[in-house]
C-alpha positions in Angstrom: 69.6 136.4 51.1 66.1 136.2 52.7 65.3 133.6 54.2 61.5 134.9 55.5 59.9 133.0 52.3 62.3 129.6 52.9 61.4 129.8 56.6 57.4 130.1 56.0 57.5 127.3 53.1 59.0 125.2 55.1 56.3 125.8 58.0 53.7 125.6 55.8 55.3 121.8 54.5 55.9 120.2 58.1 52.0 121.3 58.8 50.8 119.7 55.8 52.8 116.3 56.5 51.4 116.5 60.3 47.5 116.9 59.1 47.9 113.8 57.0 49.4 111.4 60.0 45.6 112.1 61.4 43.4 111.1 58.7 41.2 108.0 58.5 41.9 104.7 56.3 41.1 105.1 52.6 37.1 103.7 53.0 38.3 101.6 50.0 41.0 100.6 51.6 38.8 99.9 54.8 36.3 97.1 52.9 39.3 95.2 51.2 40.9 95.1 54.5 37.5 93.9 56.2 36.7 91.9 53.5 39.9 90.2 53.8 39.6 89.9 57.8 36.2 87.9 57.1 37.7 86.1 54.4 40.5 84.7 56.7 38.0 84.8 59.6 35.5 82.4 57.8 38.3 80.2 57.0 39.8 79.9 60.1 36.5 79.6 61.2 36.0 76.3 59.2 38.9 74.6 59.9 38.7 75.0 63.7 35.2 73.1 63.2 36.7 70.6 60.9 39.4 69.8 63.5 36.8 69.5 66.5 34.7 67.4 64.4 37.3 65.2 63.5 38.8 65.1 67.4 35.1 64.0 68.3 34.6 61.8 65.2 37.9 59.9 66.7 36.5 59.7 70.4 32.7 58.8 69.3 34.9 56.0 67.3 36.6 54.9 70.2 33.2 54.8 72.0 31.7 52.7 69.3 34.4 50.2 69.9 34.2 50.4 73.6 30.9 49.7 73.6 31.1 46.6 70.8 33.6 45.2 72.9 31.5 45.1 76.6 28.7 44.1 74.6 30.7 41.3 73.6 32.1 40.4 77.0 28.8 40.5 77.9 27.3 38.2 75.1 30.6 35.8 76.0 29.5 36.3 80.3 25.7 35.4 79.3 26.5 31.8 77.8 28.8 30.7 80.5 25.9 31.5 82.6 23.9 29.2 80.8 26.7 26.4 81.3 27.5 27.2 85.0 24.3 29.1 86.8 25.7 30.0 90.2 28.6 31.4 89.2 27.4 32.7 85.4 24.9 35.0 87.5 28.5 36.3 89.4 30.7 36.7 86.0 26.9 38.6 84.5 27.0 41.0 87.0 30.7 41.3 87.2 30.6 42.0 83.3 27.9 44.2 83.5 29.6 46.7 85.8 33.1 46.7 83.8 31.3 47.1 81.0 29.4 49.9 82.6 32.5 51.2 83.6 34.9 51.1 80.7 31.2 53.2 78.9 31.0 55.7 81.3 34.6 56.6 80.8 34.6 56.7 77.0 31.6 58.3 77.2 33.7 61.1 79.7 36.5 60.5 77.2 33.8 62.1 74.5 32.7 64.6 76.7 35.8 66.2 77.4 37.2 65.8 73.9 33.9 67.8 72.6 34.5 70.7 75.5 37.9 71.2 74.4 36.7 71.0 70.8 34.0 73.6 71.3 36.2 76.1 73.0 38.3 76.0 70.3 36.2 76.7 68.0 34.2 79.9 70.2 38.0 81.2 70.8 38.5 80.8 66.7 35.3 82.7 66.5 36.1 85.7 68.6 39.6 86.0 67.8 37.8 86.1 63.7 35.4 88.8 65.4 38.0 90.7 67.0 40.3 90.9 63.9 37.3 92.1 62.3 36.4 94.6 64.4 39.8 96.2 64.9 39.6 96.3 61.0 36.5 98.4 61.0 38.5 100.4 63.7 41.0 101.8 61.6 38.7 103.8 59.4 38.4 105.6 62.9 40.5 108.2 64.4 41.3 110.0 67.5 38.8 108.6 70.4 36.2 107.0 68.5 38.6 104.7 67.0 40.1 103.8 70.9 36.1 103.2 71.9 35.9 101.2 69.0 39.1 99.0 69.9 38.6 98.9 73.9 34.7 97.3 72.7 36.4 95.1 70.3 38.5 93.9 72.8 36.0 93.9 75.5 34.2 91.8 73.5 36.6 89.1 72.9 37.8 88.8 76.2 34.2 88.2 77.2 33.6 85.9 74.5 37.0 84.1 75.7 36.0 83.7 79.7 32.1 82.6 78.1 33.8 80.1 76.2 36.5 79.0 79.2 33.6 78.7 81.3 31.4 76.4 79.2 34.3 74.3 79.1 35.7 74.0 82.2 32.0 73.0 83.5 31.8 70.6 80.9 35.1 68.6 82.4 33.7 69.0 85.8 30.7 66.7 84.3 33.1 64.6 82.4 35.2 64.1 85.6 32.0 63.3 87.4 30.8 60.9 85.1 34.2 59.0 84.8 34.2 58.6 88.9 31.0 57.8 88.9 32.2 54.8 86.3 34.8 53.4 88.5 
C-alpha cells in the first residue's frame, strides 16, 4: 500500500483547517454583532440615566420637604417673636441657623446623590463604548486587532478614572458643604 498520497492529503487538510483559525469575522457578522453591542449599549445607557434621575428626583424630594419644613419652623419662630420680643429675636435666630443647617445638608445629601448618579451613568457609558469597540475589534486579526483592543481598553479605563475623579471631587464639596452646615 502507498501511503505517499494519504500522507500529503492529509498535509494538505491540517493546513487548510490552520489558514481558517486566522481569518477575520464575517463583515456581516461584524455589523449584527455591533449593531447589537449599540443596541444593548443604548439601553443600558438609558436605564443607568433613568435610575440616576430617579435617585436625584428622591433626594431633590427630600430637599423640597426639608426646606417646607424650616420654612415652617421659621414662620411658627416669627409669631412667637411677635408675642415675646426679647426672646422671639433669640428662637428667630436660633431657627434660622437649624434651618440653615438641616438645608445645607440636604442640599450635600443632593450633591452626593447626583455624583454617585453621574458616575454611574459615565461608567454605563464607557463600559457601552468599550463593548463596542472590542466588537469592531474582532473583524481584526493578528496585531491590528490587539492595538485595536489595548485602545479600547485604554479608553475605558481613562473614561473610568475621568469619571472617579469627577465624583470623588464632587463629595469633597458635598462633605464641605455639610460641615459647613453644622
Amino acid at each position: 500500500m502507498n501511503t505517499k498520497p494519504l500522507l500529503l492529503s492529509a498535509g494538505l487538510a491540517a493546513a487548510l483547517l490552520l489558514s481558517a483559525c486566522d481569518r477575520p469575522e464575517d463583515p456581516a457578522k461584524t455589523r449584527a454583532d455591533v449593531a447589537k453591542a449599540q443596541a444593548e449599549a443604548n439601553q443600558k445607557s438609558q436605564d443607568a440615566r433613568a435610575e440616576a434621575n430617579k435617585d436625584v428626583a428622591a433626594a431633590q424630594s427630600d430637599l423640597a420637604k426639608t426646606q417646607a419644613d424650616a420654612n415652617k419652623d421659621l414662620n411658627s419662630a416669627e409669631r412667637s417673636a411677635g408675642e415675646q420680643h426679647a426672646d422671639a429675636n433669640k428662637e428667630v435666630g436660633q431657627a434660622m441657623a437649624d434651618a440653615s443647617g438641616k438645608i445645607g445638608k440636604e442640599e450635600a445629601d443632593v450633591m452626593r446623590t447626583r455624583a454617585k448618579a453621574d458616575y454611574d451613568v459615565a461608567k454605563t457609558d464607557a463600559e457601552a463604548a468599550k463593548k463596542v469597540a472590542d466588537q469592531r475589534c474582532d473583524a481584526l486579526t493578528g496585531a491590528a486587532k490587539d492595538g485595536c483592543q489595548d485602545k479600547a481598553k485604554a479608553d475605558y479605563d481613562a473614561a473610568v478614572a475621568a469619571a472617579e475623579a469627577r465624583r470623588d471631587e464632587r463629595l469633597r464639596e458635598a462633605d464641605a458643604l455639610a460641615a459647613n452646615s453644622k
